[in-house]
Backbone atoms as SQL, in Angstrom:
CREATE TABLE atoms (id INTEGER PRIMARY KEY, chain TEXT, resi INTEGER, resn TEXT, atom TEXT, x REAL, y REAL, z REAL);
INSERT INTO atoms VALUES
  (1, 'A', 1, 'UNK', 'N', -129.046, -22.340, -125.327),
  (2, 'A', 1, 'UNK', 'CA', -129.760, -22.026, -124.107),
  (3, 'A', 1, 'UNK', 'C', -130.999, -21.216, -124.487),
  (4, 'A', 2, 'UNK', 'N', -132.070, -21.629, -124.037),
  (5, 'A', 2, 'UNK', 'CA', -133.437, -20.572, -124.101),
  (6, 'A', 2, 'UNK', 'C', -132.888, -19.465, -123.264),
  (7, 'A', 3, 'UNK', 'N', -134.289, -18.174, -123.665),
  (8, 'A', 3, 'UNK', 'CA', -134.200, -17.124, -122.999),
  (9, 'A', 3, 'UNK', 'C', -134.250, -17.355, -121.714),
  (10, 'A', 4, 'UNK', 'N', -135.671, -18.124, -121.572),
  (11, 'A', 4, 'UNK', 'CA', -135.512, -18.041, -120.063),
  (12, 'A', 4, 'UNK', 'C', -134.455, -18.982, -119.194),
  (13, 'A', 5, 'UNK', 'N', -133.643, -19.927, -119.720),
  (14, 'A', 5, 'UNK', 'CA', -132.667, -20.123, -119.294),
  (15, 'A', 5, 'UNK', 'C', -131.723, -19.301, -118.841),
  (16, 'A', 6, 'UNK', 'N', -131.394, -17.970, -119.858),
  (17, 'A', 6, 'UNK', 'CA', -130.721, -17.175, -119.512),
  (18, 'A', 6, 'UNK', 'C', -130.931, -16.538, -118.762),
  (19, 'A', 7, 'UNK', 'N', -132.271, -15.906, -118.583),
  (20, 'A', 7, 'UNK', 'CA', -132.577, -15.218, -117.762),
  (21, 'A', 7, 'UNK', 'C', -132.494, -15.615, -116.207),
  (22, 'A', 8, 'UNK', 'N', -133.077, -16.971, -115.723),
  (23, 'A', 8, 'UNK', 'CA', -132.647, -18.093, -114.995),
  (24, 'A', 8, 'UNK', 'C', -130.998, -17.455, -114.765),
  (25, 'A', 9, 'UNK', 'N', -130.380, -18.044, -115.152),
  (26, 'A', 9, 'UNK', 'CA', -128.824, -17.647, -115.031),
  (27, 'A', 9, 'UNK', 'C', -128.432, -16.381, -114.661),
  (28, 'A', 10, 'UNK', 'N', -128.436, -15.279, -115.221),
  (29, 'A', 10, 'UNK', 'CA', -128.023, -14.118, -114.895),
  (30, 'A', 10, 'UNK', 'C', -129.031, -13.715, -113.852),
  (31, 'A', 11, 'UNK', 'N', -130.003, -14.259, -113.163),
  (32, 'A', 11, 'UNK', 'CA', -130.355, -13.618, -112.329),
  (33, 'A', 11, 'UNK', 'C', -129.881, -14.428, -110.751),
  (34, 'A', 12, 'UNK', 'N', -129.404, -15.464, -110.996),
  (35, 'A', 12, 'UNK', 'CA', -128.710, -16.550, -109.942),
  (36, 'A', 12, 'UNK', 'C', -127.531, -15.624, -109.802),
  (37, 'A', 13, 'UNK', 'N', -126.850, -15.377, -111.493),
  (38, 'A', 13, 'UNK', 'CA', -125.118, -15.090, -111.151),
  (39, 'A', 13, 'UNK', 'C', -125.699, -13.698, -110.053),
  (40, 'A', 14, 'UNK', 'N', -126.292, -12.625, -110.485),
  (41, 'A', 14, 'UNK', 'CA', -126.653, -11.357, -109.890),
  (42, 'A', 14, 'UNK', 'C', -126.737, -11.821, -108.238),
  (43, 'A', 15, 'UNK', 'N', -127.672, -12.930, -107.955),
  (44, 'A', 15, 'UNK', 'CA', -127.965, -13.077, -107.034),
  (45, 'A', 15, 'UNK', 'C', -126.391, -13.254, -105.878),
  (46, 'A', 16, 'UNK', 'N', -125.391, -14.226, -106.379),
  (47, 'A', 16, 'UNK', 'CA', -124.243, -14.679, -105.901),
  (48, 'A', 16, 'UNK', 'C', -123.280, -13.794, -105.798),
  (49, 'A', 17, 'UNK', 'N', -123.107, -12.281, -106.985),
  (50, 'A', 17, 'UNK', 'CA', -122.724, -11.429, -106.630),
  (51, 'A', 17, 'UNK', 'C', -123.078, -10.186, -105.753),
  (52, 'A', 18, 'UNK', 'N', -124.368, -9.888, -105.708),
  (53, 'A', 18, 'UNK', 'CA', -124.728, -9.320, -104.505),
  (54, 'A', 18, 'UNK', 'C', -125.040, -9.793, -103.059),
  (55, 'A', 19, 'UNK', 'N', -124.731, -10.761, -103.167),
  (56, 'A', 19, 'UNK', 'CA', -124.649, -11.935, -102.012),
  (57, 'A', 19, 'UNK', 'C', -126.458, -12.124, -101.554),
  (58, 'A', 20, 'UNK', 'N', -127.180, -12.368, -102.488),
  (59, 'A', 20, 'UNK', 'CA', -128.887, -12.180, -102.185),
  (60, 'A', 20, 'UNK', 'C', -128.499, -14.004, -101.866),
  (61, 'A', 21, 'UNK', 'N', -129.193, -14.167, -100.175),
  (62, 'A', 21, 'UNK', 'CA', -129.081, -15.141, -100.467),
  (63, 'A', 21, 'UNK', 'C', -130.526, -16.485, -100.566),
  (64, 'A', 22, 'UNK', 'N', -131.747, -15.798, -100.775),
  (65, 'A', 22, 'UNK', 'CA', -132.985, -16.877, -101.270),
  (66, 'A', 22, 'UNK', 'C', -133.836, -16.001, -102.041),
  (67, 'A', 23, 'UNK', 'N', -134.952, -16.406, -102.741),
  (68, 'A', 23, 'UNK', 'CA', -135.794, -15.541, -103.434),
  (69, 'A', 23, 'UNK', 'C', -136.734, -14.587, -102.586),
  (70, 'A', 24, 'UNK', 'N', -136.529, -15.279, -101.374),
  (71, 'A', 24, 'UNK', 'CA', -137.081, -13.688, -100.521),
  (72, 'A', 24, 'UNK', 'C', -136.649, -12.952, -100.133),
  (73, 'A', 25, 'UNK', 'N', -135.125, -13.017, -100.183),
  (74, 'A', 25, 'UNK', 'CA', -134.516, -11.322, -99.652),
  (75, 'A', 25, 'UNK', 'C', -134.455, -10.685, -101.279),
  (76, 'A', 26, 'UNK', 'N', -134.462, -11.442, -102.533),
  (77, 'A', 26, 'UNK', 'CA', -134.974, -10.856, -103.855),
  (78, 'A', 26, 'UNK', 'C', -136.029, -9.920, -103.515),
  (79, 'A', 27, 'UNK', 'N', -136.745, -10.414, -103.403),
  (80, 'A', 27, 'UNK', 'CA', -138.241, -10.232, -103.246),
  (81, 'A', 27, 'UNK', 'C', -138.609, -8.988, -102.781),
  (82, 'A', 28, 'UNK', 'N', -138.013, -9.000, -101.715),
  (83, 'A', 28, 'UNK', 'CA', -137.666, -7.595, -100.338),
  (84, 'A', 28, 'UNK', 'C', -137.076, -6.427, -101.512),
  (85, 'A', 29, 'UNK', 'N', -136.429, -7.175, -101.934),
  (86, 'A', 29, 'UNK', 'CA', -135.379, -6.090, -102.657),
  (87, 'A', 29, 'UNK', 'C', -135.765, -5.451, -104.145),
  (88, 'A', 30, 'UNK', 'N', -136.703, -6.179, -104.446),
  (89, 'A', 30, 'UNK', 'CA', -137.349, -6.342, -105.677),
  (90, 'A', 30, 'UNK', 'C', -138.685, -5.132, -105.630),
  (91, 'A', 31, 'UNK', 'N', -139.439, -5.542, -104.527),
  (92, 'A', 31, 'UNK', 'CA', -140.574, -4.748, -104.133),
  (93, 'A', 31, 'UNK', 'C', -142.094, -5.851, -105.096),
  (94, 'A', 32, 'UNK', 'N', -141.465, -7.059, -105.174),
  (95, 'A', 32, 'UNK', 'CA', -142.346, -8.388, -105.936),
  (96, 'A', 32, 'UNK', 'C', -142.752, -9.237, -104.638),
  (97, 'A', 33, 'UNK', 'N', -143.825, -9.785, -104.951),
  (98, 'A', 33, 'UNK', 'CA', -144.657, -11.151, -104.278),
  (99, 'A', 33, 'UNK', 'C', -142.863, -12.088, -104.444),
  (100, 'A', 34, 'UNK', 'N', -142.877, -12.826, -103.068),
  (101, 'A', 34, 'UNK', 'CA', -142.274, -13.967, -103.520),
  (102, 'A', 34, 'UNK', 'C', -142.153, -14.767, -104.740),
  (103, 'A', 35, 'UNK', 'N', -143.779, -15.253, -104.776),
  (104, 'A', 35, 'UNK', 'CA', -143.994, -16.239, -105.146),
  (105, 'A', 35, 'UNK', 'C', -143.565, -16.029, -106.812),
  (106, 'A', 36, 'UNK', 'N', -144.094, -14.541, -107.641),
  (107, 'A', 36, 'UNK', 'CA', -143.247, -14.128, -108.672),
  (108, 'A', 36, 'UNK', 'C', -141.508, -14.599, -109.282),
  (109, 'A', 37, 'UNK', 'N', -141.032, -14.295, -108.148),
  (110, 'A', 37, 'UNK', 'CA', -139.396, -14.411, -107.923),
  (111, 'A', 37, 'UNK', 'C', -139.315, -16.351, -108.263),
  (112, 'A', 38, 'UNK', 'N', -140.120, -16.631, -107.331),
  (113, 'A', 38, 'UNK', 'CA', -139.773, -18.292, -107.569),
  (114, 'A', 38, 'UNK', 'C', -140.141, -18.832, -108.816),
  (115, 'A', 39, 'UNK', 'N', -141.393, -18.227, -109.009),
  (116, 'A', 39, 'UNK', 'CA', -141.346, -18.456, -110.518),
  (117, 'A', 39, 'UNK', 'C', -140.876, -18.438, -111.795),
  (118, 'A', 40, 'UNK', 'N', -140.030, -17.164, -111.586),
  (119, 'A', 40, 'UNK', 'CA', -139.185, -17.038, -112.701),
  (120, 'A', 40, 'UNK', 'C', -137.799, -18.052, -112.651),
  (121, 'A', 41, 'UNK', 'N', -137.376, -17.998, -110.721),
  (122, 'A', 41, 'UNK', 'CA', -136.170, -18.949, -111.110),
  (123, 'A', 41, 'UNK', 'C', -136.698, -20.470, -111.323),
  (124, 'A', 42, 'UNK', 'N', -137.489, -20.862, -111.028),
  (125, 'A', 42, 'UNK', 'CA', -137.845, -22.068, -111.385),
  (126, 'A', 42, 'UNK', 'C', -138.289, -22.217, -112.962),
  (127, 'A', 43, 'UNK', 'N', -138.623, -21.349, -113.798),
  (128, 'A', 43, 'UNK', 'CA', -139.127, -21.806, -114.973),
  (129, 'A', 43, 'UNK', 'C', -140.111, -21.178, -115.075),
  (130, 'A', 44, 'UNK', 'N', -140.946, -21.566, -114.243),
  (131, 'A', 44, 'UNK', 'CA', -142.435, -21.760, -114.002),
  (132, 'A', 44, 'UNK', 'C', -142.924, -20.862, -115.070),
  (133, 'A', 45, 'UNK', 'N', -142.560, -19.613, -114.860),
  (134, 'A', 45, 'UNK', 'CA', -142.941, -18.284, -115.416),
  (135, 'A', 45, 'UNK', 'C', -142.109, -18.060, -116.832),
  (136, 'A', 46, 'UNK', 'N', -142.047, -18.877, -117.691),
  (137, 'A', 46, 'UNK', 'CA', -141.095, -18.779, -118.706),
  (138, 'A', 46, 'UNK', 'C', -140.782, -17.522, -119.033),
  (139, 'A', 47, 'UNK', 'N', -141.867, -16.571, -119.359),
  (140, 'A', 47, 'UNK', 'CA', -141.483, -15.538, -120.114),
  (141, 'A', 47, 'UNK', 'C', -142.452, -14.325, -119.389),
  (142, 'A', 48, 'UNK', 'N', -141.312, -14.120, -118.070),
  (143, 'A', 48, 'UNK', 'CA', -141.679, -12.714, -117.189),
  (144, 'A', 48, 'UNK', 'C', -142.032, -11.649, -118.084),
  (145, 'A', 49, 'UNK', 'N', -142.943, -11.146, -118.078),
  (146, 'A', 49, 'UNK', 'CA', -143.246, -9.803, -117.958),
  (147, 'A', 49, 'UNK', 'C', -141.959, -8.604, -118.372),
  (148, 'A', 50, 'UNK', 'N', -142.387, -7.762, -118.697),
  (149, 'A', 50, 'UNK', 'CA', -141.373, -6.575, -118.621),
  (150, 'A', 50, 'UNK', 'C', -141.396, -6.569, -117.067),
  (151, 'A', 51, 'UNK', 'N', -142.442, -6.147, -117.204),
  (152, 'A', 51, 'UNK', 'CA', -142.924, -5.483, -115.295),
  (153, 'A', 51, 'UNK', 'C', -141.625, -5.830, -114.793),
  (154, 'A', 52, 'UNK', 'N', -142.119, -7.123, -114.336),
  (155, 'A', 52, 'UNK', 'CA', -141.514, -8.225, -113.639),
  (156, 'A', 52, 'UNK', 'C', -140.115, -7.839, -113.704),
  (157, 'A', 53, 'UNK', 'N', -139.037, -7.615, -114.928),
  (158, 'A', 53, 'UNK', 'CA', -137.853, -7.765, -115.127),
  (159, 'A', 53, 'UNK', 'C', -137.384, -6.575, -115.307),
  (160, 'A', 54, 'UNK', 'N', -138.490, -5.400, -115.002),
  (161, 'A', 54, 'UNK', 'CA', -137.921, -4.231, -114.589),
  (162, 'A', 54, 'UNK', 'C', -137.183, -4.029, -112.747),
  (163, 'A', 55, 'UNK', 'N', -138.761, -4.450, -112.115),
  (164, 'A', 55, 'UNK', 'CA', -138.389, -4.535, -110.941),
  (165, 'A', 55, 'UNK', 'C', -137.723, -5.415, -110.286),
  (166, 'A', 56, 'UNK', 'N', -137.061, -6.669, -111.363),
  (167, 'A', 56, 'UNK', 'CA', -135.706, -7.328, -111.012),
  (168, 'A', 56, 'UNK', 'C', -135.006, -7.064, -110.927),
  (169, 'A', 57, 'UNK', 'N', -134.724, -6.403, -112.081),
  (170, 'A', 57, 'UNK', 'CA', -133.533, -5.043, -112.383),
  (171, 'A', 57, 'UNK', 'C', -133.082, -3.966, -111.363),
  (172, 'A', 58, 'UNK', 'N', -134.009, -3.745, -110.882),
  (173, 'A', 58, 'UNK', 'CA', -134.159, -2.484, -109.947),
  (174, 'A', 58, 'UNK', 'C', -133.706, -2.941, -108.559),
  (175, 'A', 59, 'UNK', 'N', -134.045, -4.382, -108.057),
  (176, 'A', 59, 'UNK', 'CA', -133.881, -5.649, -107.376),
  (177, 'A', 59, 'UNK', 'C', -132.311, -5.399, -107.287),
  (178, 'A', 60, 'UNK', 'N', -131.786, -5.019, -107.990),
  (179, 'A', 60, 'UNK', 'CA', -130.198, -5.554, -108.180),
  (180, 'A', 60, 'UNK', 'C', -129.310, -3.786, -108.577),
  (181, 'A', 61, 'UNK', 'N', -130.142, -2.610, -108.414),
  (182, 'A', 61, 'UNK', 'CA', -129.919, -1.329, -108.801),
  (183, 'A', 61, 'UNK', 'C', -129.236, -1.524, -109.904),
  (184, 'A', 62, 'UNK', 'N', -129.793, -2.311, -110.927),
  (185, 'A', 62, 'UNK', 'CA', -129.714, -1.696, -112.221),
  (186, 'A', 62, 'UNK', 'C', -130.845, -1.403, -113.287),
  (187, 'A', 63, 'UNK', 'N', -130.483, -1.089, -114.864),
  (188, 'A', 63, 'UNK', 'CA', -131.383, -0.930, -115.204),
  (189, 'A', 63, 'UNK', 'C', -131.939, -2.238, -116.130),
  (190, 'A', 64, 'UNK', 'N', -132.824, -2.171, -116.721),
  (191, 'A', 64, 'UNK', 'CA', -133.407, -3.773, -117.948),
  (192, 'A', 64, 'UNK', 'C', -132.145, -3.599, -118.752),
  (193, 'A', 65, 'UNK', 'N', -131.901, -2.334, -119.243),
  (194, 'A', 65, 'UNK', 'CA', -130.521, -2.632, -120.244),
  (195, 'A', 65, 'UNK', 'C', -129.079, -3.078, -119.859),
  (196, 'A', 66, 'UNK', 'N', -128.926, -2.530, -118.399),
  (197, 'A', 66, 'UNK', 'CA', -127.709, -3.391, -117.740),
  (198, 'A', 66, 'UNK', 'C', -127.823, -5.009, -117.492),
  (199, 'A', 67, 'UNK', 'N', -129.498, -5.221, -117.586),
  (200, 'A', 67, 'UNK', 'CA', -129.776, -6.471, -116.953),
  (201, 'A', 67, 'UNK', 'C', -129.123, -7.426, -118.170),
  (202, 'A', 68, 'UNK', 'N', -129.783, -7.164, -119.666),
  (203, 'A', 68, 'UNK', 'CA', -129.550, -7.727, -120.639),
  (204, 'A', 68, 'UNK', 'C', -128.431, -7.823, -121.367),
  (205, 'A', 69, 'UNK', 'N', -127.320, -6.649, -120.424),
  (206, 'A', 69, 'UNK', 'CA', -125.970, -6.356, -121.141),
  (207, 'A', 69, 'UNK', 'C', -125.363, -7.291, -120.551),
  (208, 'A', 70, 'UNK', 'N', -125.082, -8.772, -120.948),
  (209, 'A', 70, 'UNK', 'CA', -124.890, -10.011, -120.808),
  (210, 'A', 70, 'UNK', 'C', -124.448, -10.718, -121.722),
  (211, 'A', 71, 'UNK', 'N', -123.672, -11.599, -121.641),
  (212, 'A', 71, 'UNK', 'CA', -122.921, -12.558, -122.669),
  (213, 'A', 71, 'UNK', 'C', -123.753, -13.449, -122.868),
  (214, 'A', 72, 'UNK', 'N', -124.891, -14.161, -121.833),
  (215, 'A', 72, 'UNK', 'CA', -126.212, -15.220, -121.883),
  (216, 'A', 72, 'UNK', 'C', -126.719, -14.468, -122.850),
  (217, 'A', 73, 'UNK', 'N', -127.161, -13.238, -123.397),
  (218, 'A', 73, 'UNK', 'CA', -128.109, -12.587, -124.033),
  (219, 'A', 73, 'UNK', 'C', -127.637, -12.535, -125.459),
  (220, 'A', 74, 'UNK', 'N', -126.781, -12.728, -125.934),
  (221, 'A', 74, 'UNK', 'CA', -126.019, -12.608, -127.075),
  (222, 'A', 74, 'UNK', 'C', -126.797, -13.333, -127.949),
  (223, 'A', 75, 'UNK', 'N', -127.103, -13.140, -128.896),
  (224, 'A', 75, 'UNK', 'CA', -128.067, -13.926, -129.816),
  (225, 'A', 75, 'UNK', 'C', -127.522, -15.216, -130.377),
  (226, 'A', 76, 'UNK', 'N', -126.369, -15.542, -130.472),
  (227, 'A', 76, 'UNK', 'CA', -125.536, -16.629, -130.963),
  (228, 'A', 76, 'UNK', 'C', -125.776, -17.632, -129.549),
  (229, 'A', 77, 'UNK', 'N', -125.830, -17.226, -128.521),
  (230, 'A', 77, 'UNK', 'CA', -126.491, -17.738, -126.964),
  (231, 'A', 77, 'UNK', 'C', -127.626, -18.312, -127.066),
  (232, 'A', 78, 'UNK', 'N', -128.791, -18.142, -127.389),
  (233, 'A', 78, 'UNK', 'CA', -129.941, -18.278, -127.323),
  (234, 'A', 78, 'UNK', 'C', -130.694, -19.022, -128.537),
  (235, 'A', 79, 'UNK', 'N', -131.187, -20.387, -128.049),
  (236, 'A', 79, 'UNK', 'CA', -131.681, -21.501, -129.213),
  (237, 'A', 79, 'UNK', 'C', -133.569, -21.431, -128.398),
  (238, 'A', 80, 'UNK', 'N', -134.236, -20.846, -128.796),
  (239, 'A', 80, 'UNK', 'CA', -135.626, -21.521, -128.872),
  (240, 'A', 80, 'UNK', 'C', -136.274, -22.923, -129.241),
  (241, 'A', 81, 'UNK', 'N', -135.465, -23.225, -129.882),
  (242, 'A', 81, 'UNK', 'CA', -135.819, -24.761, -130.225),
  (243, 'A', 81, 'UNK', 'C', -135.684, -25.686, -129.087);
């Protein structure tokens, strides 16, 4: 899985456990442009920003290091190729 696959992923699972249910109550919650939010879950934006994945983080009251403390993130996880 690419990063931003993962990232993609754990921010869906986040989404399903806090019951967020479209990229604009993210968004709301985030303190981000929509259109940011869609970008990242779509791809679009392969490789967000810190910024960006701070105030995702924050999106979800945690921190970038809770964000990344993930089994997707595991380096044996993640193929760039």
């Amino acid at each position: 899985m690419t990063l931003s696959k993962a990232t993609i992923q754990r921010i869906n699972n986040l989404m399903i456990i806090n019951r967020i249910e479209n990229p604009y109550q993210l968004a709301l919650k985030c303190g981000l442009d929509e259109s940011v939010i869609r970008g990242v879950l779509s791809g679009r934006t392969a490789y967000p920003s810190m910024h960006t994945m701070f105030f995702i983080a924050y999106g979800f009251n945690m921190t970038l290091s809770e964000f990344y403390n993930d089994k997707l993130f595991n380096i044996e996880n993640i193929d760039e190729n």
